[in-house]
N, C-alpha and C positions, 0 to 999 in steps of 0.2 A: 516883311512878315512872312512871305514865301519861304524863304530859304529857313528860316525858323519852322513852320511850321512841318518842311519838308523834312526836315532834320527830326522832329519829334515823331514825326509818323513813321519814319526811318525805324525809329527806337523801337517802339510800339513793336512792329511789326517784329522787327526781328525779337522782342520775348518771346512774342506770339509762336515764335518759328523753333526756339529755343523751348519752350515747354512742351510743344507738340511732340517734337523731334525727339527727346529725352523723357517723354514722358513718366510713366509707370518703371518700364524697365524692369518690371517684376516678375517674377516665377509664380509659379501654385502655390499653396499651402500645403507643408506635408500631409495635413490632416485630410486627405481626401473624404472620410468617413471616421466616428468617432468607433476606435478599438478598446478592448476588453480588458487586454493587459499589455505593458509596455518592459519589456527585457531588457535591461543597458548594461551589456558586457564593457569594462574599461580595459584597457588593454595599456597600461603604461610606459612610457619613455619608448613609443614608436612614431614610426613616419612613414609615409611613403615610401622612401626608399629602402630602407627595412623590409616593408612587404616586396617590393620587386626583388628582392636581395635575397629571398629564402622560399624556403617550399613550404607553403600555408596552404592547404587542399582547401580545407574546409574556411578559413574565410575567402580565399577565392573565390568558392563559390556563393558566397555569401555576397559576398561584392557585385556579381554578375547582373543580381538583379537588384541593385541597390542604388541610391544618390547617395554619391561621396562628395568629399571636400575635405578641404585641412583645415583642423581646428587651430585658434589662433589661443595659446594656451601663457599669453601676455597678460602681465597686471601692472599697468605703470610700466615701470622702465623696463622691471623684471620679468624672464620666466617664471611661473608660478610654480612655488612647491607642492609637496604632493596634497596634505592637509587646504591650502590657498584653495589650489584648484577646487579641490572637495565642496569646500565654502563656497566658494562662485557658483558651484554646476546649482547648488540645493539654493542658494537667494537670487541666482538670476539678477545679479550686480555684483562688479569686482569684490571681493572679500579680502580679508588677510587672516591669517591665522595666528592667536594668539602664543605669546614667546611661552608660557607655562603648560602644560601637561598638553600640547599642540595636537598630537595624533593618539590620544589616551581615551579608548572607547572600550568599553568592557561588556561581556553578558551577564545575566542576572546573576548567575552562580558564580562569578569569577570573583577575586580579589585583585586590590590593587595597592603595593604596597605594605602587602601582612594584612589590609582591612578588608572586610568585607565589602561588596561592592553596595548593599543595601544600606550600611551604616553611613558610607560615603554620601550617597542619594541621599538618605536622612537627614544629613547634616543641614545640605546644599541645597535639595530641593524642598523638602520640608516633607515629604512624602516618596514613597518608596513603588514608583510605576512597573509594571513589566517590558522587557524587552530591554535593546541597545542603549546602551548611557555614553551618551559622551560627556566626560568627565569637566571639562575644559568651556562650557558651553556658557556660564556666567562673564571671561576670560575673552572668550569670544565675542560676545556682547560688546563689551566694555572696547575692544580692540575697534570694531569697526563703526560704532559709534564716535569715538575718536580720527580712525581713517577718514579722508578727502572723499570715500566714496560713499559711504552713509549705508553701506549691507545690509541690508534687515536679515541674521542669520533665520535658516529655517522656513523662509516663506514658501520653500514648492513643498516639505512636507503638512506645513499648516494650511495650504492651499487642497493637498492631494485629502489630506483629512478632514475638510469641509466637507467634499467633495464625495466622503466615505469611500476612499479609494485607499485599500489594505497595500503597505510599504513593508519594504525587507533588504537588507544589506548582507552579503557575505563575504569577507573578505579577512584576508590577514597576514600582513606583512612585515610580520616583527621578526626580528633575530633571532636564535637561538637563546633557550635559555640560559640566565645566566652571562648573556656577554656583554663584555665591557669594553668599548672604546670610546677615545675622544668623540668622534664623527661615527654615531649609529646611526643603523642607515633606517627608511631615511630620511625622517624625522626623528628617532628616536630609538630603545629597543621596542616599547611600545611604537607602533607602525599601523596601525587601524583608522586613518585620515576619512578613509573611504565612504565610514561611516556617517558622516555629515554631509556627503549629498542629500541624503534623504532624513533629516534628523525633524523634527519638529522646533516649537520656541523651546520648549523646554531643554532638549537637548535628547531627547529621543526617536529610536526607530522600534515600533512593536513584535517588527521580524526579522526574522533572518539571525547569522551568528556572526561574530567576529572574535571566538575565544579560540586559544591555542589547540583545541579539539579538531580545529580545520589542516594542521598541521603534523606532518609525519619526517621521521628522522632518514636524513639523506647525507652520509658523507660527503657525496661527490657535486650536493649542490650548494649555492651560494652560505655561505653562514649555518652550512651542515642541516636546511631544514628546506620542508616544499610542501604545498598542498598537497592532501590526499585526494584525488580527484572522484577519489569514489563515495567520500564525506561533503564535499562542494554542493556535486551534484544531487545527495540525499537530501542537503540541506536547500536547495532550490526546489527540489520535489514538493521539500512542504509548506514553500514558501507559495508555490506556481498556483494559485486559487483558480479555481475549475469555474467560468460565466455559470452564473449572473455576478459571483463576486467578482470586483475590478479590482486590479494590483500592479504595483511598479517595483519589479526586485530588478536590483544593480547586485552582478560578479563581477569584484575584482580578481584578473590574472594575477594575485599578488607575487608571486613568484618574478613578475618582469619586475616588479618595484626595486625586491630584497637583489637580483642582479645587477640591478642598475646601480645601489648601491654600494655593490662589491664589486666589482670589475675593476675598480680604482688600485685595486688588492691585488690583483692577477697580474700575469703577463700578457705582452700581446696576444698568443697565441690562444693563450687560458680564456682571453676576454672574451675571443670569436665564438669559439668552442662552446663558452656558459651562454651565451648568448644565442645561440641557436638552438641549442638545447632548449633554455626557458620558454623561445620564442613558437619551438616545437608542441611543448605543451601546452601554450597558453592556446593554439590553433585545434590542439585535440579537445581540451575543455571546452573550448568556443561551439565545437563541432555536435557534441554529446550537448549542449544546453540550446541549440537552433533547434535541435531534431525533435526536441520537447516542445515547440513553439508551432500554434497554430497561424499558418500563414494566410487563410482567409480571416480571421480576425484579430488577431496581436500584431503588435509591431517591435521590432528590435531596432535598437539603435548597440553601435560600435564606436567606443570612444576614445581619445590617448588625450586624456585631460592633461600631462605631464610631456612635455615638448622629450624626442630623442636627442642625444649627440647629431644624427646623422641628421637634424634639419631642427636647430634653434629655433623654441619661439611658436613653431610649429607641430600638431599630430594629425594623428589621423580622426574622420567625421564619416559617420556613414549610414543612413538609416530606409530597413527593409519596414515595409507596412502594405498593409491593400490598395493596389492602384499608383503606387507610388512606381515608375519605370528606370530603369540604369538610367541614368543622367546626373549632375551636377548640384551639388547642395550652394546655397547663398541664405543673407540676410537681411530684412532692413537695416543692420547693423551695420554690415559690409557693404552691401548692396554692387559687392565683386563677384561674378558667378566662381563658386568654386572654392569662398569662404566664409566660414562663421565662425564665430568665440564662444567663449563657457559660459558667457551668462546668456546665451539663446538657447539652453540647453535646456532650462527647466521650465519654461513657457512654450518649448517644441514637446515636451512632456506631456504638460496639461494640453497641448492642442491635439494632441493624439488621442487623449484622454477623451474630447469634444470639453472640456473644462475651459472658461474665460482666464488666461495668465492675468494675476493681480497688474495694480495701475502702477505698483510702487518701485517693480523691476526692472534693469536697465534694458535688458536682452530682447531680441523679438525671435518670432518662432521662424525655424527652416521653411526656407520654401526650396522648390525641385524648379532649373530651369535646363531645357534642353542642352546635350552638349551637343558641341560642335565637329563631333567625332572624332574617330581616331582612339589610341588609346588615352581613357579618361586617369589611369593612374600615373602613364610616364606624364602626360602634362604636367599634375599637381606636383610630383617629384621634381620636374625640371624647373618650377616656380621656385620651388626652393632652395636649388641648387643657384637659380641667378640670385635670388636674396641674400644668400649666403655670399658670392660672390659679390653682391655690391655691398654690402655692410663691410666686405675685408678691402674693395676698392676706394671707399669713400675716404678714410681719412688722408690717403698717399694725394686721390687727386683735389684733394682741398690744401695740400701741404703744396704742391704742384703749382697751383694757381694762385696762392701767397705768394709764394716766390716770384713767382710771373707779375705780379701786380705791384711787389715791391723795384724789384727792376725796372720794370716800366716806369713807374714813378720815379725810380732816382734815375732814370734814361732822360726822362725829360726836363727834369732840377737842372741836370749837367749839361744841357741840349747844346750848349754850344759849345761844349768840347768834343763831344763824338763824333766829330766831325759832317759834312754835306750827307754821304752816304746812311751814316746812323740816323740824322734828322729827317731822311727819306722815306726808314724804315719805321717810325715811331709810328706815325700813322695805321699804316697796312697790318703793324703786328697787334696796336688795340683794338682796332676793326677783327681781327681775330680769334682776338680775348674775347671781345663780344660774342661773337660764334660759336667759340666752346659753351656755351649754354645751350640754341638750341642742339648740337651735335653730341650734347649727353643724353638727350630727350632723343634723340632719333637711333642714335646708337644700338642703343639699349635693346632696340625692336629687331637687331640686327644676327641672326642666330649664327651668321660665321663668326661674330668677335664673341661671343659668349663661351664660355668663361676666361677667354683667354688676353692673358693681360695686356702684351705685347697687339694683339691683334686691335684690342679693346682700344690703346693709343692709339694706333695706325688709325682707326674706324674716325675717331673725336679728329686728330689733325686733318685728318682730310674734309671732312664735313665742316669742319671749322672756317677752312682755307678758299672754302666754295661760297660759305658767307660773306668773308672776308674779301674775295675777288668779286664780287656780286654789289658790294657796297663800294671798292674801289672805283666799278663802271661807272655806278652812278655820281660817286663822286668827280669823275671826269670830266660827265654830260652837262651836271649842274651843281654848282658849289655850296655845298654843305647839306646835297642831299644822303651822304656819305655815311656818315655816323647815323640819320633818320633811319637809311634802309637796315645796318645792325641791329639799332633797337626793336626796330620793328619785327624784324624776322625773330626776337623772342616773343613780343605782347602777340603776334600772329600766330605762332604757331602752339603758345599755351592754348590763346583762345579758343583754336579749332578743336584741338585737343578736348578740351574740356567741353564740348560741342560733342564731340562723337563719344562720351562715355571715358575718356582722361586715360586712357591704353600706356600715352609714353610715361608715365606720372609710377606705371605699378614696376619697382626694381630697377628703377634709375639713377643715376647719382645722386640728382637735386630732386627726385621722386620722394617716394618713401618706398620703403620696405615692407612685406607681407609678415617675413619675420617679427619685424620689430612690434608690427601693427597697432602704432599710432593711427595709422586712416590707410584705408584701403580705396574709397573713391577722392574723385574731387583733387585738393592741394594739399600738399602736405606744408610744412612751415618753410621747408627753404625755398621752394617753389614759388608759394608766397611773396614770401620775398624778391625772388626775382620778375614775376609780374606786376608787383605793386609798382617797385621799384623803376620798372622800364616803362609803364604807363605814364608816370609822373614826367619821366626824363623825354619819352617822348610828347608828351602834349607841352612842355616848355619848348623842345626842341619846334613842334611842328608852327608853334605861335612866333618864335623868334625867325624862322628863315622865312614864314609866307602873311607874319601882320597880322596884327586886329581882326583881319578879315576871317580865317582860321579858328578863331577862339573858341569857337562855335562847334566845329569840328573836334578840338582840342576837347573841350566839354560831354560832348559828345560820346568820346573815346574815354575818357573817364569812367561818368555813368554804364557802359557797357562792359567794363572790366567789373565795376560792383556788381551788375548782376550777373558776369559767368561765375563771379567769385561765392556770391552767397542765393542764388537762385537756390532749394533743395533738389531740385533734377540734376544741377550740375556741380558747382564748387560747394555747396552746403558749408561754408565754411564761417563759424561764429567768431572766429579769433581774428580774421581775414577780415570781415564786414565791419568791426570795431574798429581795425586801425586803418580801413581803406577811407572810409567814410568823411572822418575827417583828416585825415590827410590830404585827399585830395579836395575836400569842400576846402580848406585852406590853399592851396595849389591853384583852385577854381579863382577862387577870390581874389588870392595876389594879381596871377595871371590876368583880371578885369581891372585891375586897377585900385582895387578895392582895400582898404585898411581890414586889419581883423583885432578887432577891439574885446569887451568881456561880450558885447549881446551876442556878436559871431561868434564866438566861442558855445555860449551857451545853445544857439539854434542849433550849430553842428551836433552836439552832444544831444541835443534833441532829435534831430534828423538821423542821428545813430541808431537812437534808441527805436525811433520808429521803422526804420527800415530792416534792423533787427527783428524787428516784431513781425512787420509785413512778410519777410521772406517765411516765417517760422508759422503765422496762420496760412500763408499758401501750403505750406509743408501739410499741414494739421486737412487740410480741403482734399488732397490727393487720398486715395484709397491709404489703408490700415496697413497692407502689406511693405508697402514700400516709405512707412513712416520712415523718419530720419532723425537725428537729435535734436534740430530743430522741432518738430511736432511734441517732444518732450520739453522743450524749453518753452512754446507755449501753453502746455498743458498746463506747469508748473505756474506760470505768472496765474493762468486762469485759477487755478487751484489755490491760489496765496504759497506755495510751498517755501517760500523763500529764504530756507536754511537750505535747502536744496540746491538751489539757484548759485545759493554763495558760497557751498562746499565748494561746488563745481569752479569758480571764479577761486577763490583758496588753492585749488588744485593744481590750476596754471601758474599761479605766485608763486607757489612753492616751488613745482617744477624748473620754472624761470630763474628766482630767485634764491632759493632753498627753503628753508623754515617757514613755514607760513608767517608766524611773527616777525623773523627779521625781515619776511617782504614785506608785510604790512609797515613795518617801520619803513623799510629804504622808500617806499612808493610815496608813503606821511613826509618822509625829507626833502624826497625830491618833488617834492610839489610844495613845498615851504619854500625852498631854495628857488624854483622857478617863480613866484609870489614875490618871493622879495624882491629879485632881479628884474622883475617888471616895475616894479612901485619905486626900485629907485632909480630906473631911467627914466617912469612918470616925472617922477619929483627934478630929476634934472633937466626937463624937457627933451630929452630924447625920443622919447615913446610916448602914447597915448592921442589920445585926438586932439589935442594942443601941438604936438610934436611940429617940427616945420618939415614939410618934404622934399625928399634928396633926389637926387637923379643916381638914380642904379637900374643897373639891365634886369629889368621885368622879369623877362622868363628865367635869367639864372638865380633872383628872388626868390620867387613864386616855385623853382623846383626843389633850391633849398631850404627852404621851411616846409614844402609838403613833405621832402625827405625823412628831414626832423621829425616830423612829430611819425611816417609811416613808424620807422624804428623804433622810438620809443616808445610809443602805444605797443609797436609788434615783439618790444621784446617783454612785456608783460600779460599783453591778453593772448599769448599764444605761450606755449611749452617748451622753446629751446633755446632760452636762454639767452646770449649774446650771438647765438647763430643767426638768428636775425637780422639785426644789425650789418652783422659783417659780411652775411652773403648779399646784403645792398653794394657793397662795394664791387661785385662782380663787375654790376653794370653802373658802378659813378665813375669809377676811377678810369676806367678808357675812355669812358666818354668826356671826361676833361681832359683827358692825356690830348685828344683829337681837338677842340674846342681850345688849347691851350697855343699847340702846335699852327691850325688855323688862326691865329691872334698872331702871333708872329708874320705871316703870312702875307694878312691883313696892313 
């Protein structure tokens, strides 16, 4: 009972060690004190390196005293368009934008289509309101109630307007009149997206203008038209409510929009040229609308809800307010210093406001956490530059390590015609294979191999070869600790990893990306998969070379991978904890000896279910700042929400699968097909608790059925599809190549 109990107190302790150590992790709240009015200049298709890249005086200084970040301006797989974004900033959850009249927002006196814009309202709303119409707003409805993410269009203006907080939009980005092409930019000739940040349910904003009145005739600019910045700024004047009234007006730069969408048009030279230019103006406008802005009581935020060319996926974040110091924007959402997305934008709103952001929204508000100095904008730029850089490196070295993995394998099919020398080398070069895993994770951190590709290889073979001679030794000393110590040097060095806050995990190969912003802490899916996958392989391995005795240990190391994997301080990972759970409580069991019948089936899928929960009310117990999506998924069960629950589970099928429907079928099949394939080796006495018992090696058993079911579970309750799966073979396929090679041996 000692070693038992010393083992549990073991566990204990090191949560205890793991929650401490990771705690909060949290910034401030922007909201130092509730402000009067909040300014949100958008500044479209910019990034970072855009502003290092040009002469911006006036946001410059605007920056000097501000918390920035890069805004992660991803919806699903995609960059978001301009209307998408729109959608998101104003519900504060992914949006999409509907495929008819998408960017079609009009003022009261305008037409649209030869009609009146009142008759239209008439038809549609049943009543003819004052102010912004967005035309599209039933369309929209109907769109993201359908969408995986459930939007509620409109909730930060029906929020701002509970709230009695006066909203205003100006903006306008449409083409010149009268043009006609296939691809108008850039949604459309209508171009007025903008407008539904701030819209209500109904589909309105009571100020501000978005009619071609904001627009004056420019040959020499994109689509021959540009702001008048002397009607922008008139038009903000009467929007800018004097305290005691409170207000939220958004300027769009629309002028970066209409070049972003022409530049496709130009030539190189012409591209640079409009581009500086617009970029010019939008930092004069920017400049004339701060100076209007009371700095002891409003606050401005600066936005590029539309990702640039020069950094996919990615813009610019930055918000001035009282008390707020130069430092680094973050989210519970990211909970990465240095990033936030479009739905934290309109809950960072209402927190500036001093207003409670509604229950219903995905986003959580900015907080400001100390930088680490140096300059705060080449950081963010060079974040994006490695992102960029491993999104174009990932598929070469996944194509790279297929091939590796199929050689290896037909190396060892043929093992005894490649002669003594060949058969020498099979070992040492899967011992290797193993090691490009962690030497992607350590690489990565490496600022000589970045971004260069040749260096980037040189970096991985060498760290690879240091594993691989490291596990040689010990394979010398004692036989068959060889492949344990490869394995190991991956489940050890996620762990730690994920321990200190998951550093090698951000722009890694088997990481994820900032760009892509799937997840910014924690594990991403492949990652995943290589720690599930190594866990498994080594607790069979560590049971098979040291006994019965081990098991204990073996179990041990299990349980401690679940919770770096789904603690919310560290791996927060919901799709991770579904398929580790039972995979390994099956792994657990074989490796005991133990049958896994329907009731083990069923405890596991209990044991899932509760440990899910448990990690997600610890989430919910931690302060509000550093909620995580866990703290939302037990809101949800506590709330009954549970079409919420099951979008979100919908979302990953799809993404996985495709169709929501045709996963819902493939998942209804293959669990008919798994059903029947049990009941008729019941019926043939193969299977079931009648079955007669065989002699088979335990631990290779016990690793492959925990295998099985990681993968299969991982390639449904997670998002990438057969990546899952396949990147388990990283780490199966050397470790039998070694295991195989050793049998021979033997």
């Amino acid at each position: 009972m000692r070693p038992r109990r010393g083992l549990l107190a073991l566990t204990l302790a090191a949560v205890v060690v793991l929650a401490a150590g990771c705690g909060s992790g949290g910034g401030s709240d922007v909201a130092r004190g509730p402000v009067d009015r909040v300014l949100v200049v958008t500044l479209p298709s910019v990034g970072w390196a855009d502003v290092q890249g040009a002469e911006l005086p006036h946001l410059d200084r605007f920056l000097e005293g501000a918390a920035i970040g890069d805004l992660s301006t991803r919806i699903g797989r995609n960059d978001a368009g301009t209307t998408d974004a729109y959608l998101t900033l104003g519900a504060g959850t992914r949006a999409v934008a509907p495929i008819l009249d998408k960017a079609v927002a009009v003022d009261p006196d305008e037409s649209y289509g030869g009609t009146p814009t009142a008759e239209i309202l008439e038809r549609r709303l049943g009543l003819v309101p004052s102010g912004i119409a967005y035309l599209a707003m039933g369309a929209a409805i109907d769109a993201n109630d359908l969408s995986t993410y459930g939007a509620e269009v409109g909730t930060l203006g029906d929020a701002l307007a509970t709230a009695g907080v006066d909203r205003a939009v100006i903006a306008n980005a449409d083409a010149a009149e009268g043009f006609v092409s296939d691809d108008p930019p850039p949604d459309g000739a209508y171009a007025r997206g903008a407008a539904t940040a701030l819209i209500d349910a109904d589909g309105m904003v009571p100020g501000g203008t978005v009619g071609r009145d904001l627009l004056t005739d420019d040959p020499a600019a994109p689509f021959g038209v540009r702001l008048d910045g002397d009607k922008v700024v008139a038009a903000f004047d009467a929007a800018w409510r004097e305290p005691p009234d409170r207000s939220v007006v958004l300027v769009e730069a629309s002028d970066l929009s209409r070049a972003a969408a022409y530049l496709p048009r130009a030539t190189g030279a012409q591209r640079a040229a409009l581009r500086t230019e617009t970029l010019e103006e939008a930092d004069e406008l920017l400049g004339r609308l701060v100076d209007r802005v009371d700095p002891e009581r409003d606050a401005v935020m600066v936005l590029s809800p539309v990702s640039s060319p020069s950094s996919p996926g990615l813009g610019i974040a930055a918000v001035g307010a009282p008390g707020i110091d130069p430092a680094l924007l973050r989210s519970a959402t990211t909970r990465r210093d240095g990033y936030v997305q479009l739905a934290d934008v309109a809950p960072t709103v209402l927190s500036l406001l001093g207003e409670d952001p509604p229950d219903t929204i995905e986003g959580r508000t900015f907080q400001v956490v100390g930088s680490t100095g140096g300059d705060r904008i080449e950081r963010l730029a060079d974040a994006s530059e490695a992102a960029d850089f491993r999104d174009a490196l990932l598929p070469v070295l996944v194509t790279v390590i297929i091939v590796m993995l199929v050689l290896l394998a037909l190396a060892t099919s043929l093992r005894r015609r490649i002669g003594p020398m060949g058969r020498r080398l099979l070992v040492p070069v899967a011992l290797g294979v193993l090691g490009v895993v962690p030497a992607t994770f350590l690489v990565g951190r490496i600022e000589a191999v970045r971004p260069d590709t040749a260096s980037y290889a040189a970096g991985v073979v060498v760290l690879a070869a240091v594993v691989a001679a490291a596990a040689v030794v010990a394979e010398r000393r004692l036989r068959g600790s060889g492949v344990i110590v490869a394995v190991a040097a991956i489940v050890g060095l996620v762990a730690i990893d994920l321990t200190v806050g998951a550093p090698l995990q951000v722009n890694t190969a088997f990481g994820y990306s900032v760009a892509v912003a799937g997840r910014f802490v924690g594990l991403g899916n492949l990652a995943f998969a290589l720690f599930g996958s190594a866990a498994i392989v080594l607790a069979a391995l560590v049971v098979d070379r040291a006994g019965s005795g081990a098991l204990r240990l073996a179990l041990v190391l299990l349980g401690m991978v679940v919770l770096l994997e789904g603690l919310p301080m560290l791996g927060a990972d919901v799709g991770g904890v579904v398929s580790m759970v039972p995979a390994f409580g099956v792994t657990a069991l074989l490796l005991s000896g133990r049958r896994v019948g329907w009731r083990e089936v069923v405890a596991l899928a209990m044991a899932t279910a509760a440990t899910l929960l448990a990690f997600a009310f610890i989430d919910v117990a931690r302060p509000d700042e550093v909620h995580t999506h866990l703290a939302r998924f037990a809101e949800q069960v506590v709330d009954g929400r549970w079409s919420t629950i099951f979008k979100s589970i919908g979302r990953r099928w799809q993404a996985s699968l495709g169709g929501a429907e045709v996963a819902g079928w493939i998942t209804v099949a293959a669990l008919m097909v798994a059903a029947g394939v049990y009941a008729a080796l019941v019926a043939t006495g193969r299977a079931g608790p009648r079955a007669p018992a065989r002699e088979r090696h335990r631990p290779t058993v016990a690793a492959a059925a925990g295998l099985a079911v990681l993968g299969t579970i991982g390639l449904v309750a997670n998002d990438s599809s057969v990546a899952v799966p396949m990147t388990m073979l990283i780490v199966v396929v050397p470790v039998l190549v070694v295991r195989t090679v050793e049998g021979d041996v033997r």
